[in-house]
C-alpha positions as a printed NumPy array, in Angstrom:
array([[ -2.428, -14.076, -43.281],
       [ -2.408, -10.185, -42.373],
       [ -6.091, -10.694, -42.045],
       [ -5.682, -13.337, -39.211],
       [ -2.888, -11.916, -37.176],
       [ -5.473,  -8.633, -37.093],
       [ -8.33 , -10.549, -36.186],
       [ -6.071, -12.334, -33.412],
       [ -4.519,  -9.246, -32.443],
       [ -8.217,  -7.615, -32.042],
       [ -9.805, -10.705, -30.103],
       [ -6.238, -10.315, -27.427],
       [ -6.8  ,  -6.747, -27.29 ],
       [-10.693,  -7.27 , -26.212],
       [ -9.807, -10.075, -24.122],
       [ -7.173,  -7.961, -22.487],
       [ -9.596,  -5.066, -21.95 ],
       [-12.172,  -6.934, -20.49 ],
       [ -9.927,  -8.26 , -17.97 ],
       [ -8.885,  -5.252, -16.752],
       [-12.084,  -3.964, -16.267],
       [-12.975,  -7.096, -14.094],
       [-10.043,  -6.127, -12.196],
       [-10.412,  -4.774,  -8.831],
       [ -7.878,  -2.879,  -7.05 ],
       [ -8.162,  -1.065,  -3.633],
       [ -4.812,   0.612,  -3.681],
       [ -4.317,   1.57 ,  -0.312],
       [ -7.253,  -0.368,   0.885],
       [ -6.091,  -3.146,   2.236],
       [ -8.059,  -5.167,   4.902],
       [ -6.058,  -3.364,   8.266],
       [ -6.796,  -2.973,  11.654],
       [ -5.148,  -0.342,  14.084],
       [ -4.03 ,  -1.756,  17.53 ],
       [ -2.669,   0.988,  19.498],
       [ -1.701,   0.596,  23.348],
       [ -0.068,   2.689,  26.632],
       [  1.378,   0.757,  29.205],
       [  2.569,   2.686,  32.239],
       [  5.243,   1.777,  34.886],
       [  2.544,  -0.516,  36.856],
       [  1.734,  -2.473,  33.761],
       [ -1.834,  -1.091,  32.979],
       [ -2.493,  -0.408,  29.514],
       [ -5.244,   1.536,  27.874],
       [ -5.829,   0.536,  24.421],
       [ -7.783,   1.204,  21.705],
       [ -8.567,  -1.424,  18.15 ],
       [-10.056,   0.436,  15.336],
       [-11.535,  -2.503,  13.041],
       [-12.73 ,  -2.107,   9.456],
       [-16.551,  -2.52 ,   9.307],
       [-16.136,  -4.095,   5.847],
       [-13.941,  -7.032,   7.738],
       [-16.727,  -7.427,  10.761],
       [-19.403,  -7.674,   7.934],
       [-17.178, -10.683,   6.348],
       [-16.57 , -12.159,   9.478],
       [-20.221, -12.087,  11.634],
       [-23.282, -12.433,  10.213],
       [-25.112,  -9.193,  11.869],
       [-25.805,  -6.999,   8.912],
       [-29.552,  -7.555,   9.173],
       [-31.044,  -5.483,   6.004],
       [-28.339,  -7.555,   3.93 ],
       [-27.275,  -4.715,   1.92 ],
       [-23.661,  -5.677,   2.338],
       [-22.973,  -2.34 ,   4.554],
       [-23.21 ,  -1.991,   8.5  ],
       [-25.297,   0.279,   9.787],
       [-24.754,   2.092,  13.799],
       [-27.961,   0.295,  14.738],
       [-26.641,  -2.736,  13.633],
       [-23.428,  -2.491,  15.255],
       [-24.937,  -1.788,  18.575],
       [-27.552,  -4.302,  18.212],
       [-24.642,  -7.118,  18.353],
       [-22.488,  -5.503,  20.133],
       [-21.779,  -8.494,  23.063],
       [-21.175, -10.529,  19.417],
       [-18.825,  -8.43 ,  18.224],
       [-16.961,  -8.235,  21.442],
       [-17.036, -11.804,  22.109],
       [-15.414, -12.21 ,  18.475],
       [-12.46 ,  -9.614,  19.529],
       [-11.871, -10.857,  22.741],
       [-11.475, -14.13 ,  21.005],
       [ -9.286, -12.968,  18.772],
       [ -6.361, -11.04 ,  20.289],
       [ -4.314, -11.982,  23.963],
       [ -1.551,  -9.752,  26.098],
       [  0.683, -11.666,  28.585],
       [  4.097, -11.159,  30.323],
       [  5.284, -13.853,  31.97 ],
       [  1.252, -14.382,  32.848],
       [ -1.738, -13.884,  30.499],
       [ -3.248, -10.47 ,  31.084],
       [ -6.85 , -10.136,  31.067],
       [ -8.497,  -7.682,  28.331],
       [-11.286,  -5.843,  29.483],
       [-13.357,  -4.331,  26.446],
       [-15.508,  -1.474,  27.804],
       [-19.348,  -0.507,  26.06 ],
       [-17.83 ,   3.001,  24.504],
       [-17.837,   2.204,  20.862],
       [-17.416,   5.003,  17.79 ],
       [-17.203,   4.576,  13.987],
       [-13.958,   6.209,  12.696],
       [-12.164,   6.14 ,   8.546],
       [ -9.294,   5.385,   6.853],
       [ -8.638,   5.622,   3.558],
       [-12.83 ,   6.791,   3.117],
       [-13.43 ,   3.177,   4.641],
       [-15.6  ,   3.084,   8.269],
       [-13.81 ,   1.777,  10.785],
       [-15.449,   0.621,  14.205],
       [-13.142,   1.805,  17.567],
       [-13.095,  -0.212,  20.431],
       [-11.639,   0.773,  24.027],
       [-10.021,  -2.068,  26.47 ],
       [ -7.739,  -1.959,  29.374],
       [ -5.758,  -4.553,  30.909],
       [ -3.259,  -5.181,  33.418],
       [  0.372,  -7.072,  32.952],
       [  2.395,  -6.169,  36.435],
       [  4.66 ,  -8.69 ,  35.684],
       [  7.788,  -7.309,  33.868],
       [  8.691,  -9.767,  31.426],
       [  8.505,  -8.81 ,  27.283],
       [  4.831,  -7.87 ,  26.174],
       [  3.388, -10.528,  23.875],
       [  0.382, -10.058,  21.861],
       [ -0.981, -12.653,  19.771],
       [ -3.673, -11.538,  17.028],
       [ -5.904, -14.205,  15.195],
       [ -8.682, -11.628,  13.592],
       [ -9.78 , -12.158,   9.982],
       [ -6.732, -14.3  ,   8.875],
       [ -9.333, -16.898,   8.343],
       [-11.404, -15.094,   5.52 ],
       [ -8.135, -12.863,   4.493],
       [ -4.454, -14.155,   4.805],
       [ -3.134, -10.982,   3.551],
       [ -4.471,  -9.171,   6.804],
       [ -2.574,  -6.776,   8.666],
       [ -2.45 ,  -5.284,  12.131],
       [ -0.777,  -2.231,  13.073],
       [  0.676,  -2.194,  16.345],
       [  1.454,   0.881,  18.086],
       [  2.675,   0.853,  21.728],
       [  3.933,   3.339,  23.865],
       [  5.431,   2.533,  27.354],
       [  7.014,   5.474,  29.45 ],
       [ 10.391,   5.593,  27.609],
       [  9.968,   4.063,  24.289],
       [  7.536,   4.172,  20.964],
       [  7.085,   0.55 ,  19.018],
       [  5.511,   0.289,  15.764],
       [  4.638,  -2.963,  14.372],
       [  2.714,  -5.301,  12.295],
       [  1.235,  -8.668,  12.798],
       [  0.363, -10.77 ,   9.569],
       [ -0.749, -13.959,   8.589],
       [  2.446, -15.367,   8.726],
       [  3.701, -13.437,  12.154],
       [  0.678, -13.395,  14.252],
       [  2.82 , -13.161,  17.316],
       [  4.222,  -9.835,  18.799],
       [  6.929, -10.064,  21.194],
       [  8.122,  -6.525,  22.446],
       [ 10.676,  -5.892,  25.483],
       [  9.862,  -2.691,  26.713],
       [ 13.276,  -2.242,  28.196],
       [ 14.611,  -2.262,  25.17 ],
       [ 14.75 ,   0.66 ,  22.198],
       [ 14.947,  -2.283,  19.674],
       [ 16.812,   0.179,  16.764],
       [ 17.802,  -2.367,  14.635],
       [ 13.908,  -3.704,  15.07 ],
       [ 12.149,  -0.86 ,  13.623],
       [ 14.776,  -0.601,  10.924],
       [ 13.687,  -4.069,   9.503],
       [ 10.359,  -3.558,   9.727],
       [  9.96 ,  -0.199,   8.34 ],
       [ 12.607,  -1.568,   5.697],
       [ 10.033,  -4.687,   5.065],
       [  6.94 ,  -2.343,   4.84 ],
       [  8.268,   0.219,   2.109],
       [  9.487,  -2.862,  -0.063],
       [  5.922,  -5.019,   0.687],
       [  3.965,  -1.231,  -0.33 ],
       [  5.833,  -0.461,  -3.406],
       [  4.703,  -4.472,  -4.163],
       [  1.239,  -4.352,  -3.647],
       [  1.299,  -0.942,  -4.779],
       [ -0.208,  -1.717,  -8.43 ],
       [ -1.057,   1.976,  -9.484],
       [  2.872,   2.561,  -8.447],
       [  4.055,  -0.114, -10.67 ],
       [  1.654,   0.91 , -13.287],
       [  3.149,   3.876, -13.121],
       [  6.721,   3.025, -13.571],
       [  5.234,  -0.22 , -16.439],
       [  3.931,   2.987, -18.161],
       [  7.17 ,   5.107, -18.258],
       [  9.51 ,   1.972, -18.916],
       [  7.187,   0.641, -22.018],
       [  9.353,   2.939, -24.317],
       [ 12.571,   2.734, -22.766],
       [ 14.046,   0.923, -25.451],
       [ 12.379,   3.111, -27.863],
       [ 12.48 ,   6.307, -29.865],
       [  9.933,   8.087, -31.964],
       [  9.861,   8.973, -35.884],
       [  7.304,   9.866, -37.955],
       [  4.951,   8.942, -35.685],
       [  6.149,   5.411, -35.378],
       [  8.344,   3.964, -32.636],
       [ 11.343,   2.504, -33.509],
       [ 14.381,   0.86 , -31.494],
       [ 17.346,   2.668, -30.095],
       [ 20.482,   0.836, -31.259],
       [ 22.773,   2.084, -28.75 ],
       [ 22.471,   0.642, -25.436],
       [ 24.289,   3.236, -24.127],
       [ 21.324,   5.685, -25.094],
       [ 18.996,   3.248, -23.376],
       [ 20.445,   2.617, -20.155],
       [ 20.946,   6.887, -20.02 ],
       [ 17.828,   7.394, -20.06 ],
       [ 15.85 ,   4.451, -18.182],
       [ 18.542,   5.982, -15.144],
       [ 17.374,   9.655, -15.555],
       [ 13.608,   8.171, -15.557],
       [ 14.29 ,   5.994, -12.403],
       [ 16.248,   8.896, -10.85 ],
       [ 13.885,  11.22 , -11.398],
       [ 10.755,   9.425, -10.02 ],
       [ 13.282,   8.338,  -6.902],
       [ 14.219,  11.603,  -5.988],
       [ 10.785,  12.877,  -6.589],
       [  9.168,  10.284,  -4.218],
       [ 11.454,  10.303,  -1.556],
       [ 11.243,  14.654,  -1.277],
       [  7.373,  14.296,  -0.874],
       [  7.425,  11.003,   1.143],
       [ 10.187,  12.576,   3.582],
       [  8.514,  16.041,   3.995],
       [  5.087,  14.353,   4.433],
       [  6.091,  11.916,   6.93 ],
       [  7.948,  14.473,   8.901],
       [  4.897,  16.816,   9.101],
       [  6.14 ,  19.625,   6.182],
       [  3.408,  18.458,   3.904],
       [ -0.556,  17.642,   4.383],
       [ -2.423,  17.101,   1.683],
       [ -5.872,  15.031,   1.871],
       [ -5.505,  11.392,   1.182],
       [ -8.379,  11.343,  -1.33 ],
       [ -6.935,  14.191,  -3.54 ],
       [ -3.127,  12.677,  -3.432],
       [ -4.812,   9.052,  -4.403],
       [ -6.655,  10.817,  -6.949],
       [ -4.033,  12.548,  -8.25 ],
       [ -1.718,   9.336,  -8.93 ],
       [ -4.322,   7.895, -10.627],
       [ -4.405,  10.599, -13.203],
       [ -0.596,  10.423, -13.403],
       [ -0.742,   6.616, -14.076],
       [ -3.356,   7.297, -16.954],
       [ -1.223,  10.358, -18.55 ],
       [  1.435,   8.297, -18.316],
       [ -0.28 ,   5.676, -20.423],
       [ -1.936,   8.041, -22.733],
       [  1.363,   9.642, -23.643],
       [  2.631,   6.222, -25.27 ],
       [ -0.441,   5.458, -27.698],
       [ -0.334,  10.053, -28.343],
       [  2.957,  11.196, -27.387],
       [  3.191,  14.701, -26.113],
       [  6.277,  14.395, -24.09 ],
       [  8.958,  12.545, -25.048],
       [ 11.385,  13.294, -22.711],
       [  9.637,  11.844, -19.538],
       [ 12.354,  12.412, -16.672],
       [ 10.549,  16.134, -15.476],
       [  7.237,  14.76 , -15.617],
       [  8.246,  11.857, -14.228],
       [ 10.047,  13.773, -11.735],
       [  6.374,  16.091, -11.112],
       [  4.369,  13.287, -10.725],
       [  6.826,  11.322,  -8.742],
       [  6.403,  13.964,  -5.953],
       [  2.443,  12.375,  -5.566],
       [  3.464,   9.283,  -5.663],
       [  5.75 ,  10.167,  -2.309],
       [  2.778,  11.629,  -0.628],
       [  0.715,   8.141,  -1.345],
       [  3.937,   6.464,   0.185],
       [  4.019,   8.54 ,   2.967],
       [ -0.18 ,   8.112,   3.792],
       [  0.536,   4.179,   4.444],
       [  3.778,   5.177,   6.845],
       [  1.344,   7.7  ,   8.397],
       [ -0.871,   4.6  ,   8.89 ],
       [  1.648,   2.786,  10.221],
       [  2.849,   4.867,  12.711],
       [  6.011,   6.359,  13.448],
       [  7.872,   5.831,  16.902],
       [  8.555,   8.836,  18.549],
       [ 11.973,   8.316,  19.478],
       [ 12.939,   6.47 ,  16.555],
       [ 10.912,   8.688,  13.604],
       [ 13.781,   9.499,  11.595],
       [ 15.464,   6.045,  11.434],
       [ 11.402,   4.691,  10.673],
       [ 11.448,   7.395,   7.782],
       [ 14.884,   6.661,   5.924],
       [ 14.047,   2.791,   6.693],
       [ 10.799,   2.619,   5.076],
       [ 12.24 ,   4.607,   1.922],
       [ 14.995,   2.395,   2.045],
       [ 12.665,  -0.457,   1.632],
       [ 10.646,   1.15 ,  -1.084],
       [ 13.775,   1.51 ,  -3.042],
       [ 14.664,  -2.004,  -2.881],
       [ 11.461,  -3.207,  -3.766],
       [ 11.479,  -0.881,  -7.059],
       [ 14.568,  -1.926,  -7.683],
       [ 13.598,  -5.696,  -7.648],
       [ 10.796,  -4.953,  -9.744],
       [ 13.322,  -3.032, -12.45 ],
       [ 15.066,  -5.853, -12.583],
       [ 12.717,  -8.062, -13.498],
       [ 10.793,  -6.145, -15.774],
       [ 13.473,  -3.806, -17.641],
       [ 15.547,  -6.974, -19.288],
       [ 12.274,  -8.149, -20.755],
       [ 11.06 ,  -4.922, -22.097],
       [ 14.425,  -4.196, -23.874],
       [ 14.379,  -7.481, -25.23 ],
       [ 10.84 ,  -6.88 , -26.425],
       [ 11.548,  -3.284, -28.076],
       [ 14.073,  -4.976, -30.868],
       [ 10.72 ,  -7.18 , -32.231],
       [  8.565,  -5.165, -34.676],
       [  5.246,  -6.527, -33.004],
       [  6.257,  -4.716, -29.593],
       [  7.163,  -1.501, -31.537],
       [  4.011,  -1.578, -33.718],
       [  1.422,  -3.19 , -30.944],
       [  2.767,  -4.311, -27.597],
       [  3.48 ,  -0.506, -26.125],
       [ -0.65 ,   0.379, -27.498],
       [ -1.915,  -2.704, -25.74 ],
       [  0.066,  -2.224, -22.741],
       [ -0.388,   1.056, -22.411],
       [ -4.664,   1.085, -22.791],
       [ -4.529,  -1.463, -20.23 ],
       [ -2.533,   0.45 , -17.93 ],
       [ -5.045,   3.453, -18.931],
       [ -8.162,   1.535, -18.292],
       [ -7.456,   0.571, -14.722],
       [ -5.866,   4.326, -14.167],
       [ -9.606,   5.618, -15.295],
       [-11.012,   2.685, -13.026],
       [ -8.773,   4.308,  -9.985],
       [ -9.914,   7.715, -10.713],
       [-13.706,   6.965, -11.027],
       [-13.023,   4.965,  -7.883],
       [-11.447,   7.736,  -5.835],
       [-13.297,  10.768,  -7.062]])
């Protein structure tokens, strides 16, 4: 009987491993275009729409060698096709439909080490009705595509972001729209910290023991829940307070770090995290959790930098969008924390569950690092 439970555990474990190593994750690397537009007091705008080259390549079929990359030659070699295709794909009105004018000026530009292509347009709205922009790129091919909207009219800043399920911008430009940007930034930080997997890996890792105590080189389960709930709150605290320093003095300009090295770095801090379960060095987690918690707020603060902050509205953007990436790690605690205290009172938890869980977690971390080296 011990014989086949071991040869069942072994055949999970590989099955497990092997998933995980199918398993691609881009992070941060989300398919996302930047819209970004002026409009002065006679309704002109000058805009520019940085698209992701990897998106174009899904999308048209001009990537003549058929490596799977564009090249500059073959971006200007269809340019009228790619035009055509964003001229299809996005309309301005107010009141009237304004026409969008893409001039020949193209460059290549990167986010996140991904080559983005820019395209200028102008328009002209004189009418002075609410802005509407409706956006139909790539939702075809990708329904979790975003748009980042950034416009700036002679007294206010608007950030936004058009999805799948909102493809339709309406802005009135005579307004400041406060408690606007405070639900979206709110809905961004809670929709990050979500598709944020090397986050939640990150907190998985930490929380796999909370229930849990070591002896003799053996974990074992705490009996007082009192003890438990102590110290899951200083780990949560800890990585809260962390995050929300670095994501704070980052968005606000008192931090810049490159994006590779931060990425980087909370890859690493997913795969110690996981490595310390299966050999435990540190068994009091909250002051490493609270010292890699500060990456983890610069990685937060990257995607807020890519959304944009309005300039007359930056603070209330900043304290929104960690607002939202509170909520959304709070939702995710309680899910996951009644489960894995429930878990830690059954032996095969305590004797296999926090390995298995943990070499998963460290084999994507080591996939993330090879990825972003």
């Amino acid at each position: 009987m011990k014989y086949i439970k071991a040869t069942y555990f072994y055949r999970s474990l590989f099955v497990l491993l092997m998933l995980c190593i199918s398993y691609t994750s881009y992070a941060h690397q989300m398919s996302t275009s930047y819209l970004s537009m002026t409009i002065d007091d006679q309704g002109q705008i000058a805009g520019s729409w940085q698209v992701r080259l990897f998106d174009i390549n899904q999308k048209l079929p001009i990537d003549l060698n058929k490596d799977g990359q564009l090249i500059w030659s073959e971006l200007q070699l269809n340019q009228l096709a790619i035009v055509d295709f964003l001229q299809a794909s996005l309309s301005i009105s107010r009141d009237q439909t304004c026409p969008i004018l893409f001039e020949g000026k193209q460059q290549i530009d990167q986010h996140f080490n991904e080559g983005y292509l820019v395209s200028q347009f102008s328009s002209s709205c004189k009418s002075s009705g609410p802005l509407t922009i409706n956006y139909t790129a790539f939702f075809d091919i990708d329904s979790d595509h975003k748009a980042i909207v950034n416009i700036n009219s002679e007294e206010h800043q608007y950030s936004r972001v058009i999805s799948y399920e909102n493809p339709t911008l309406l802005v009135d430009l005579l307004q400041s729209q406060l408690l606007a940007t405070f639900n979206e930034y709110t809905y961004q930080g809670i929709i990050h910290i979500w598709l944020g997997t090397d986050h939640i890996l990150f907190l998985l890792a930490l929380l796999l023991t909370c229930g849990l105590f070591r002896k003799n080189g053996t974990w074992l389960a705490i009996a007082k829940p009192a003890q438990i709930f102590r110290d899951t709150a200083w780990i949560v605290t800890a990585f809260t307070l962390a995050h929300t320093i670095t994501l704070t003095a980052t968005a606000a300009g008192l931090i810049n770090l490159e994006s590779r090295w931060v990425e980087l770095g909370i890859a690493i801090s997913v795969l110690m995290a996981a490595l310390n379960n299966v050999w435990p060095v540190v068994l009091r987690l909250g002051w490493i959790t609270f010292a890699f918690g500060l990456l983890h707020g610069m990685g937060f603060a990257g995607v807020l930098g890519e959304v944009g902050l309005p300039s007359n509205q930056k603070l209330l953007a900043i304290f929104a969008f960690n607002l939202g990436v509170e909520i959304g790690q709070l939702a995710i605690l309680i899910i996951v924390l009644p489960l894995l205290l429930l878990f830690s009172q059954q032996h095969w938890y305590r004797r296999w569950g926090v390995q298995c869980g943990s070499l998963a977690i460290g084999i994507m971390a080591i996939k993330w690092s090879i990825e972003r080296f």
